[in-house]
N, C-alpha and C positions, 0 to 999 in steps of 0.2 A: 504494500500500500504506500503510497505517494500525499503527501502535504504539502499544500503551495503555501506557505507561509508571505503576508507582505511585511519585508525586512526595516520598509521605513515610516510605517504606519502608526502614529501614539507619538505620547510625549517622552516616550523614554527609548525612543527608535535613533538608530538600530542596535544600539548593544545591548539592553533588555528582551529587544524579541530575540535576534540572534542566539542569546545564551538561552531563553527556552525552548526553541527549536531546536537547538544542540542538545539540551538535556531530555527532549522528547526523544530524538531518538537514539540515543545512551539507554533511557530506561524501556522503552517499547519497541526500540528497533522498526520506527519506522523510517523510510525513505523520506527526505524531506528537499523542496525544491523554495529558495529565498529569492525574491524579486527583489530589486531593489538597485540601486547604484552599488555597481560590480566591485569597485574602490573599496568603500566605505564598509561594506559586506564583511568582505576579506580582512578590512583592520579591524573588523568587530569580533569577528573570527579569530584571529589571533591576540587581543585584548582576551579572548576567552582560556588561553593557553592552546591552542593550538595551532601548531606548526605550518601544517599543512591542512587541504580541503578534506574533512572527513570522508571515508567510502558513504555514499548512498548519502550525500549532500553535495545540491547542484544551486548554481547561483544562474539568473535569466536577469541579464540585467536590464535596469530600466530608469532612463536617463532621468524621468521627472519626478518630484512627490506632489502628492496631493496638498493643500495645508489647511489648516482649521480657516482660512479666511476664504478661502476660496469656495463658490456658488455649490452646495454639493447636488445642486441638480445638475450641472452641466459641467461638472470638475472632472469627471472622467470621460468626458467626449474630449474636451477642449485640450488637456492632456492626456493625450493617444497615449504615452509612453512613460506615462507614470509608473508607479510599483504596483497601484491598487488595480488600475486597469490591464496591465499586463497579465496580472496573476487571475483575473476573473478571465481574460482570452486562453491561458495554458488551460483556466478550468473548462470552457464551454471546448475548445479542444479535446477536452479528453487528456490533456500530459499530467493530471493530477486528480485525485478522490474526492478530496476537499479543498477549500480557501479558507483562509484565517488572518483575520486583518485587526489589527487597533485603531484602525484612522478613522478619517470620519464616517461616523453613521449613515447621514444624508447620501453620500456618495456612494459608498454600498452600497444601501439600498438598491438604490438609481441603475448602476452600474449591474449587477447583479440581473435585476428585472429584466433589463434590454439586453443584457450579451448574453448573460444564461440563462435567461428568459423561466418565466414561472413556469409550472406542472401545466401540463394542458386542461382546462376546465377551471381551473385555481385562478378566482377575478383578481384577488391582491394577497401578494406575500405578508406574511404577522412575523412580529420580533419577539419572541419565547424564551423571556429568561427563566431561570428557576429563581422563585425568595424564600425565603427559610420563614417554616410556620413550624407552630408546636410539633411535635414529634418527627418532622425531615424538614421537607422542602413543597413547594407546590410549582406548577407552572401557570407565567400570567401571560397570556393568547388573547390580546395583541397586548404592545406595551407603550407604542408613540407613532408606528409608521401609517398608519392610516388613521386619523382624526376622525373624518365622517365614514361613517358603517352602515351599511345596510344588512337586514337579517340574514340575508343569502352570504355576506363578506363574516357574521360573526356566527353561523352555523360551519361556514367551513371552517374558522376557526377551531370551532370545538371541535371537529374532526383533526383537524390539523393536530392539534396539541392531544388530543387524543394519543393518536399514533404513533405521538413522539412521547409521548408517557410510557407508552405500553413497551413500544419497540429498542428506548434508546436507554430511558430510567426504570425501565424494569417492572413498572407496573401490571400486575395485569388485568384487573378492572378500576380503572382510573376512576375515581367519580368527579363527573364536570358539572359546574357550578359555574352560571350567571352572573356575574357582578353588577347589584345592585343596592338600593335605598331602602330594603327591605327582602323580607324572606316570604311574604305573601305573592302568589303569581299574578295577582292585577298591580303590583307595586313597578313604578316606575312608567315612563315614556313610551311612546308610541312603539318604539324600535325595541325596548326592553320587553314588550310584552309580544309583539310579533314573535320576535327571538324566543322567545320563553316558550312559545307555542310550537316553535318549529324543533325545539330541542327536545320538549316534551314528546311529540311524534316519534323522534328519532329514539328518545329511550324508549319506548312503547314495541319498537319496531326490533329494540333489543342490536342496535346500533353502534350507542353507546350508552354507558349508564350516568343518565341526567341524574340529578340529587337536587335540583330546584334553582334559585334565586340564594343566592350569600351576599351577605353585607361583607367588607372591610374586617369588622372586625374580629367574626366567625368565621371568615377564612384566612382570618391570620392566628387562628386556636386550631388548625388544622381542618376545617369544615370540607376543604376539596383538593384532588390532586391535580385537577385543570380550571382555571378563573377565565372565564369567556369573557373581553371584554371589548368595548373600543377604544383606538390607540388615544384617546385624549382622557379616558377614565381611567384607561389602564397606568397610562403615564403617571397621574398626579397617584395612583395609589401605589407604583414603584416609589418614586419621589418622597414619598410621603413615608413610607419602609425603610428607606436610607435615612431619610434624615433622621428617626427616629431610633433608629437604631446607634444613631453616632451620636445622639444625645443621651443615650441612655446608658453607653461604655463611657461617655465621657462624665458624667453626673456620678455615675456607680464609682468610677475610677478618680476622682476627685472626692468624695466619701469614704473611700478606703486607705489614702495615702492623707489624710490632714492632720491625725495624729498619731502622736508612738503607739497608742493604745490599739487605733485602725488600721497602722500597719503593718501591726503583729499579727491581724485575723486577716489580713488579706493574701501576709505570708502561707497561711494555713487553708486560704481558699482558692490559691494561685493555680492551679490545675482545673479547676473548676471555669475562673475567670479567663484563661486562655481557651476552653472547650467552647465557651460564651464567644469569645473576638473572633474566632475559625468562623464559628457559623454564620457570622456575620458579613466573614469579608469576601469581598466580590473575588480574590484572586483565586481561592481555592475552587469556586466556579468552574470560571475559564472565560465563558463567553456567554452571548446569546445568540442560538440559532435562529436565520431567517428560514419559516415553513412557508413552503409554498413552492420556491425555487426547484429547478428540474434537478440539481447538483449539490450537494453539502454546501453551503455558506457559514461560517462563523464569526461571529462580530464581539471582540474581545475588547474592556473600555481602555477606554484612552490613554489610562495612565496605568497601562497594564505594566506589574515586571513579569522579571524570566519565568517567576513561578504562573503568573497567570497565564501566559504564555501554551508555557508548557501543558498545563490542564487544558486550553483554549485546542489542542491539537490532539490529546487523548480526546476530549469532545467530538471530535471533528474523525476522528476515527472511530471511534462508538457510531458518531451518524450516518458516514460513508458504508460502515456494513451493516447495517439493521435493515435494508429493503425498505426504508423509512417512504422513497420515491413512489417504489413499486406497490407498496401496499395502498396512498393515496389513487395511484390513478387508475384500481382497481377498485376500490369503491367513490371514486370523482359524481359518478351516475346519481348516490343518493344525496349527493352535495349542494345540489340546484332546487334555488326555490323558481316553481313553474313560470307566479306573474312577475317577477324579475327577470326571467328569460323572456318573457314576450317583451320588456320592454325592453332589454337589449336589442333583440331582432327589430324595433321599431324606428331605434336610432339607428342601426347600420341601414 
């Protein structure tokens, strides 16, 4: 297996991604291929201690990077020969399993949709991180890449994350859950209750297993292992998860260190309190997979190091063998809601 790693993507490129693409494939032996300016690559390379090009690490180089200022809707057309665009063309070629990038969001995306073009039947790709809820984790379907949703965009969701539950984290009856204002099924907006309806069918149909409408904060006690949302609801309640989380290590951790007495018990619940930060932090992750796409995509944040990295590409390997593609465009058929397809046929 093959990883196209983009070598100059993030705030900490290229010698943090470099060094966890190296240690990905130290510890999993994968094949790993780096875009990026050839140069740069190579002195990141050997900032790592080594000598020479490791066996089964290839460097494609690519004179441009993308950068946080530049338009991510049109950042990888206008630079043809950036890192990020290079390495989405090795992928829709076929010279790689997966892509795994730190750069920008926007331009992934973008990039991603038009050269490795979505699953055929899949209206819009969803960004599916996992967040940590009581007892693991959950996946939140969609997270920012689509603001306006229509029932048809957030039922393929819940298929979408579905199958990436089942096939990539191991689930094997995921229960998917609605993100809403309430847990009764007339609660919330026009789209929340269409949705509601259309998900209910589908568990009925034994599809997949619906479990209702979850608030925020019932599915952050573990309520579901898929949060169907739209990317603008979904976003603020990422958002909202991070920040909360960083105030609450930082509150906890300023309670524990203010006096000799606090941090004689902190000494004694230091194992504990590290167990608490892992769950928390985004690099143990790795990324967020974009579902939809015909090819593995992974979008690792910004300020990833080696170690997110390197998880970002065990991800991306978990996704590239799960048949994760094959199994959506084998059920794509119960994915379409009917009068959303007549009004597609209406506009073409």
């Amino acid at each position: 297996m093959k990883i196209i790693v983009d070598a100059m993507g993030g705030d900490n490129a290229p010698l943090e991604i470099v060094r966890g693409a190296l240690a990905a494939h130290k510890t999993y032996g994968v094949d790993i291929l780096l875009t990026g300016r050839a140069e740069a690559v190579l002195q990141a390379i050997a900032d790592c201690g080594e000598k020479d090009l490791p066996k089964g690490v290839e460097i494609a180089n690519a004179t441009e990077v993308v950068e946080i200022a530049d338009d991510p809707a049109t950042a990888f057309k206008r630079k043809k020969d950036s890192s990020l665009t290079v390495g989405l063309n090795l992928l829709r070629d076929g010279k790689g399993d997966a892509f795994v990038s730190a750069g920008s969001t926007g331009a992934l995306l973008s990039g991603a949709t038009l050269v490795v073009k979505r699953i055929r039947g899949i209206r819009r790709a969803a960004m599916c991180p996992q967040i940590p809820v009581q007892g693991g984790s959950a996946l939140l379907c969609d997270c920012g890449a689509n603001a306006e949703c229509t029932p048809e965009y957030l039922l393929q969701f819940a298929y979408l994350a579905n199958f990436y539950s089942q096939r990539v984290c191991g689930v094997e009856q995921p229960r998917v859950a609605l993100l809403n204002i309430g847990a009764e099924s007339e609660k919330g907006d026009s789209l929340r209750r269409e949705t509601y309806e259309r998900l209910q069918e589908a568990g009925k149909n034994g599809r997949i297993r619906f479990v209702g409408n979850v608030e925020p904060s019932d599915a952050m006690m573990g309520a579901a292992d898929v949060i169907v949302a739209d990317g603008f609801s979904g976003n603020i309640m990422l958002k909202s998860v991070e920040g909360t989380a960083k105030f609450l290590y930082s509150q906890l951790k300023t309670a524990l260190t203010d006096t000799a007495r606090h941090k004689l018990g902190a000494a004694l619940v230091k194992d504990g309190l590290q167990s608490f930060k892992k769950a928390l932090d985004p690099n143990e992750v790795g990324g967020t997979p974009f579902l939809g796409i015909s090819k593995p995509v992974i979008k690792a944040h910004g300020s990833s190091n080696a170690l997110a990295i390197q998880n970002a590409v065990r991800q991306a390997m978990a996704f590239a063998s799960s048949g994760f593609v094959q199994g959506v465009e084998e059920n794509v058929e119960y994915m379409r809601v009917e009068h959303e397809m007549e009004k597609q046929g209406e506009k073409a």
